[in-house]
N, C-alpha and C positions, 0 to 999 in steps of 0.2 A: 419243730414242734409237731408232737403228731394229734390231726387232728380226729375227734370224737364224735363232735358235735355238729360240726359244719362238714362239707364237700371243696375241695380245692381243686377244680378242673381246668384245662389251660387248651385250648384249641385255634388254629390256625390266628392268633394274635388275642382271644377273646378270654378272661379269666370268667368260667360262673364261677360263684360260692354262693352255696344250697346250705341253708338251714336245716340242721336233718337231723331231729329226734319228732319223727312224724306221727309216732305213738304218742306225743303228749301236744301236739299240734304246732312241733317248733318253740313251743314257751323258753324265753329267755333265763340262761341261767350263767353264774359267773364265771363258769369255765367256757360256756361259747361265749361270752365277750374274749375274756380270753385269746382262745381259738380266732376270733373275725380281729381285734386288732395286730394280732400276730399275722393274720392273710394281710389285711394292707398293707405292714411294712414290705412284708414280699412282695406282693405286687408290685411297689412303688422301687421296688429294688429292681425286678426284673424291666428290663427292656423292649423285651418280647412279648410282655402283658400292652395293649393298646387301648382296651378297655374293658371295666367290669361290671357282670352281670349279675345281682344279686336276687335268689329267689327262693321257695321254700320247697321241703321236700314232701310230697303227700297231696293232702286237700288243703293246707290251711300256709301262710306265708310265717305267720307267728300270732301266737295268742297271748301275746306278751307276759309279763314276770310269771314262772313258776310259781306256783303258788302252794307246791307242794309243804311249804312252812308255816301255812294254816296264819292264825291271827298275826305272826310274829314275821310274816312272809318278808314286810318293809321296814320291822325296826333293826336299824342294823346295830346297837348296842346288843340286842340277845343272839342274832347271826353271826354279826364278826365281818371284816371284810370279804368282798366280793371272793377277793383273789388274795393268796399270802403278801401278793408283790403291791397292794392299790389299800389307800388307805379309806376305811369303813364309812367317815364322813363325805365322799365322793360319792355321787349318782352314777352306778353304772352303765348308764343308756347313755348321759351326758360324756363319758368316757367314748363310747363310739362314735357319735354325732362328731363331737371335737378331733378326733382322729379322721372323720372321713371327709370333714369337712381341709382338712390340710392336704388332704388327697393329693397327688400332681398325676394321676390318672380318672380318667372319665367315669363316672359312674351313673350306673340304671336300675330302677328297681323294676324288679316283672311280678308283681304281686299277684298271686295264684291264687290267693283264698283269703279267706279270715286274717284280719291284721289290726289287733287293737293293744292300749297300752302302747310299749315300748312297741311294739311289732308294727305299728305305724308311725312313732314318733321318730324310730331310728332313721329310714328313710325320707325322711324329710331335709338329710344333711343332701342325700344323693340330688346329680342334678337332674335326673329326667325319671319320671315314674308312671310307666304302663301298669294296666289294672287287667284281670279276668272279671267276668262275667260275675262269677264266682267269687268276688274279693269284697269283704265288708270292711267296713272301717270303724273306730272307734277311740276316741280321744277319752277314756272313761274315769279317769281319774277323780271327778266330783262325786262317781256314785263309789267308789271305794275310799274316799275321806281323804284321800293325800293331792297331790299337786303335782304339776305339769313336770315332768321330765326330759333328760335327752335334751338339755338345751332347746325343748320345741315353745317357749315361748319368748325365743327369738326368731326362729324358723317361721311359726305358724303363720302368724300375723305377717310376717313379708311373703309369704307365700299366695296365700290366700285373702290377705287385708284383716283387721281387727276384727268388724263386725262379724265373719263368717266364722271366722277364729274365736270367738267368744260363744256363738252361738254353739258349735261343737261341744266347747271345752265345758260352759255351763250346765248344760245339757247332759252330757257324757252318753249320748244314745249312740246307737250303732245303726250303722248307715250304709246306704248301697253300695255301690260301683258307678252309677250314673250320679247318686249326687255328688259324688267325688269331682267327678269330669267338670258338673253344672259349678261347682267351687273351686274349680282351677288347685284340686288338688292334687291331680294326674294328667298326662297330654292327652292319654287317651286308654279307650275299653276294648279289648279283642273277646273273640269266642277264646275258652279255654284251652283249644287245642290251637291258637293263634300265639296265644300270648310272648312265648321264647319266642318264635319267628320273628316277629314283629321287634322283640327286644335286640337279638342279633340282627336283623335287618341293618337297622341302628347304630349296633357297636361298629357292626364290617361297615359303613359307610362311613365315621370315623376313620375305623383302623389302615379303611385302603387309600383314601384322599386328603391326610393332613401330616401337618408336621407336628411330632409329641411333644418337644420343646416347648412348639405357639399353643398348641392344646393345653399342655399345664397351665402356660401363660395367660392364657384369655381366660380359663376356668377360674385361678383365683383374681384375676381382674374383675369380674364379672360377683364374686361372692365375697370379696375385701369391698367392693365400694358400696354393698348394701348399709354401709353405718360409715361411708363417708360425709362431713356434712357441706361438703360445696366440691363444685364440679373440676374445681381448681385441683383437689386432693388426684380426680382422676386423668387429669390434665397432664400431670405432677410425672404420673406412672406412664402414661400412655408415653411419652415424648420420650423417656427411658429407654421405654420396649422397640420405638419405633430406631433408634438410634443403634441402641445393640442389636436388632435383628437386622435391622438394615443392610449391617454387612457380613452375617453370616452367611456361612455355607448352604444354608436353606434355603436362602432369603433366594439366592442365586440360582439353587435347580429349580425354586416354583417360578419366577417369574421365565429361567428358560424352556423348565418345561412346556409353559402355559401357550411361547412363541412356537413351538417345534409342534404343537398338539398334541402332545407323549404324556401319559403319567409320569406322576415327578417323583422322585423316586431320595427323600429326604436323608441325609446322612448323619444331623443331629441327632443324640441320646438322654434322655433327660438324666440319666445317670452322670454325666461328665458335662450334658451342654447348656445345663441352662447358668444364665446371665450372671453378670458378677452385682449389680443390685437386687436378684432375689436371694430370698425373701425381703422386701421393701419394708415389711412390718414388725414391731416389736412382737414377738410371744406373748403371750398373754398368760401370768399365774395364777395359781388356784391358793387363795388365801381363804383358812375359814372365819 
């Protein structure tokens, strides 16, 4: 696919993808959904991607839905679908969230600016989200009459707790970078010119001291048991994982590298090696 909208970069094991129509501040439109779920599947194909970085081009991360369609921006009977290929009754922020959250590679947000609507809701699938200085937020959906998107009111509430999450979503103000931090909406705040550092810090600490395999592995361990409801369901999976990894190939250079005091230097691909029980879970359809 070639992409328009977004940035597709690949560096020593690190994927960023840059939102990049900076002239309009990043605002979501259905050709970059488009464009970002077509980058995951690549990602997720390639072997060489360890982890990704996703963040915006310019001053702002995303100023969520275009809205260059004036009153008619969100009825999608007078729009039409997103995409020729996704059918019109589908939320397309829900459409990324859903995909990123099946991710089997690590993901990070390095939010640079302005991020409200979708521009913050999409990242709330990612698992770890650095903020700029410079980064507002906005959950604004109450003050433009429609309702939570992006699957973020199953995200938000686990992320942050109800109460913080209502407060937001009711409200629909727009908000710092520090109240972010202060609502465990983000790990943390850098100077503007920190932010990527600190996000690649990160991925390369990842990408040079684990196995992709256990990395896929614990990722969805970690975001399937958020709607587990007894510790049994995780009990169920762990004794699985412990078993299949146990005698892989992996299993064997980390614990010899760990003896030798060597970097361990994993031979598993999540392309070919992950377990004969993943996926554990049924799919989930979209019924209207």
């Amino acid at each position: 696919m070639n992409y328009e909208q977004i940035k597709y970069e690949t560096k020593d094991g690190i994927l960023t993808i840059t939102l990049n129509r900076p002239d309009k501040l990043n605002a979501f439109t259905g050709r970059m959904l488009s464009e970002l779920l077509d980058a995951m599947d690549r990602a997720d194909r390639d072997d060489d991607v360890r982890a990704v970085v996703f963040t915006g081009a310019g001053r702002g991360f995303c100023a969520g839905a275009d809205l260059s369609g004036g009153a008619n921006t969100f009825n999608a009977e007078n729009r039409g679908p997103v995409d020729p290929g996704l059918d019109g009754h589908r939320d397309g922020g829900g459409l990324f969230t859903l995909r990123a959250y099946e991710s089997l590679k690590p993901t990070i947000a390095a939010c640079n600016g302005p991020a409200v609507g979708v521009g913050i809701t999409m990242q709330l699938a990612m698992d770890i989200r650095l903020a700029s200085e410079a980064a507002r937020y906005g959950f604004v959906f109450t003050r433009r009459a429609i309702v939570m998107e992006a699957c973020s009111s199953w995200f938000l509430p686990r992320l942050v707790g109800p109460q913080q999450a209502l407060e937001w979503v009711m409200t629909g103000r727009v908000f710092p970078a520090e109240e972010a931090l202060a609502g465990r909406l983000v790990r943390s705040v850098h100077k503007p010119e920190a932010l990527l550092p600190a996000a690649y810090a990160l991925a390369r600490e990842i990408a040079d001291n684990t196995a992709p395999v256990s990395v896929a592995l614990n990722r969805h361990m970690i975001w399937k048991m958020l709607g587990a409801d007894h510790p049994m369901e995780a009990h169920k999976v762990d004794s699985k994982g412990i078993y299949a990894r146990g005698k892989s190939a992996d299993v064997k250079e980390g614990v010899t590298a760990f003896l030798e005091k060597r970097p361990a230097r994993f031979p598993m691909k999540v392309s070919d090696g992950m377990p004969s029980y993943f996926p554990w879970w049924q799919e989930r359809q979209f019924n209207k």
